[in-house]
N, C-alpha and C positions, 0 to 999 in steps of 0.2 A: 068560243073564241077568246074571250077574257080568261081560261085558265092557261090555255095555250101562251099567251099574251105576258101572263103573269112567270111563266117558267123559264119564255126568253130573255125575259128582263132577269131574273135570277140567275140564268146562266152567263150573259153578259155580266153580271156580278163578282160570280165566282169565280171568270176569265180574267175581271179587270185586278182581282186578289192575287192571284195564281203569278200575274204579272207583274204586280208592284213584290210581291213576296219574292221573285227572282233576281229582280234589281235592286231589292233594298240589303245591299251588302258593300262594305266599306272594307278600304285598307287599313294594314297594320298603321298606315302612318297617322289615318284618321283616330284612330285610336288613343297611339301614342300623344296627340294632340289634345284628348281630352286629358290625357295623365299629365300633361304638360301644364294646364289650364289650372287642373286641381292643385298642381303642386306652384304653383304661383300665387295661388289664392292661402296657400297653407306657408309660404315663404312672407309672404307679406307681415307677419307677426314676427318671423326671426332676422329680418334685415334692418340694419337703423333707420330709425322712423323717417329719417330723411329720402328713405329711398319708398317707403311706402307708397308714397302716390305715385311713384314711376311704377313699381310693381300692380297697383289697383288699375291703370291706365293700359299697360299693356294686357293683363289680364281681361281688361273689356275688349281691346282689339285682338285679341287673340280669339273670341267668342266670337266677336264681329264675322272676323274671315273665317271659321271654321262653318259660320253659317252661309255665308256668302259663295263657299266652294261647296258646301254640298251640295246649295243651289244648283251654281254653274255646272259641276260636274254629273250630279243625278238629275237635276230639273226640281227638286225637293229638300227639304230639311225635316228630319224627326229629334223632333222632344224626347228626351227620355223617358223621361214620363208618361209617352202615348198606350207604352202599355203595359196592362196586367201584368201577366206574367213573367215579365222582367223588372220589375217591381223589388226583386231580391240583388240585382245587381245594382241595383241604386241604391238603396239601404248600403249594401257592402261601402263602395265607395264613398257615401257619405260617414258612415264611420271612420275608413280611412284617414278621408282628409280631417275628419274631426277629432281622432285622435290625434293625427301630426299637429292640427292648432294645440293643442292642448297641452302635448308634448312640447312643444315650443312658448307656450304661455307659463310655463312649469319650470323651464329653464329657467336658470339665471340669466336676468339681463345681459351679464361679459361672458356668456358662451353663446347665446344665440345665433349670432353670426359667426358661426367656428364650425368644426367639423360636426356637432352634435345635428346645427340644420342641415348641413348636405346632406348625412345618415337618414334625416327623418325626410329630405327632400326626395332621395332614391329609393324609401321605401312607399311613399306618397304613391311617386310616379309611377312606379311597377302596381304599384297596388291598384289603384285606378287604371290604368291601361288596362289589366287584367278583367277587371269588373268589366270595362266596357266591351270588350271581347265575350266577356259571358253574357251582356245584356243583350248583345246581337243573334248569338245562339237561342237566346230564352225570346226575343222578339222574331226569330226567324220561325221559328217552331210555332206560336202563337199565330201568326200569318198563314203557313202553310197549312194550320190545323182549321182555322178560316175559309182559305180555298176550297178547302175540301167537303166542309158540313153545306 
């Protein structure tokens, strides 16, 4: 009876996988919202320092609500970092954004806030959107591979 016991419990498992694996999928807008996030964080260095903490403040609340609605919307929030396999899309975007700081630490002080940060702001933002778009692919895949074993 206990092996019996033991299998429904693993099937219950693999149904409760199978199900969070179908619903853990997000819009473009969610997306774009992390590219959004990162490129405010990568903006904060090429805007005058006076705007800095308006830039560092909406960037928390920007996090805030993106965590807040995935709640509301899915019932749940994931970390990027939940998992392995997408592991490669986070690296991407964390270079990203860490070349745009860089890129903008490297400027001179009287271009930073010129057209050289909007160029590195629109490559930020695409750049990370994108990552996030493939960490969902590479965490979708991970899950379903889950369900399945």
């Amino acid at each position: 009876m206990e092996t019996e016991n033991a299998r429904d419990a693993l099937a219950a498992v693999r149904s409760s996988e199978a199900t969070f694996a179908s619903k853990a999928r997000w819009p473009l807008s969610r997306h774009a919202a992390y590219g959004l996030i990162q490129t405010m964080g990568v903006l904060a260095i090429g805007v005058p320092q006076e705007l800095t903490p308006v830039i560092i403040v909406a960037f928390g609340l920007s996090l805030w609500l993106i965590i807040r609605g995935d709640r509301k919307r899915d019932g749940f929030f994931v970390n990027g970092f939940s998992s392995r396999r997408a592991t490669p899309a986070i690296i991407l975007a964390a270079v990203v954004a860490g070349s745009g700081m860089i890129a903008l630490i490297l400027a001179d002080a009287a271009f930073r806030w010129s057209l050289i940060s909007l160029v590195v702001a629109a490559i930020v933002f695409v750049g990370c959107t994108l990552a996030s778009l493939w960490w969902e692919k590479l965490y979708q895949s991970e899950l379903q591979e889950a369900a399945k074993s």
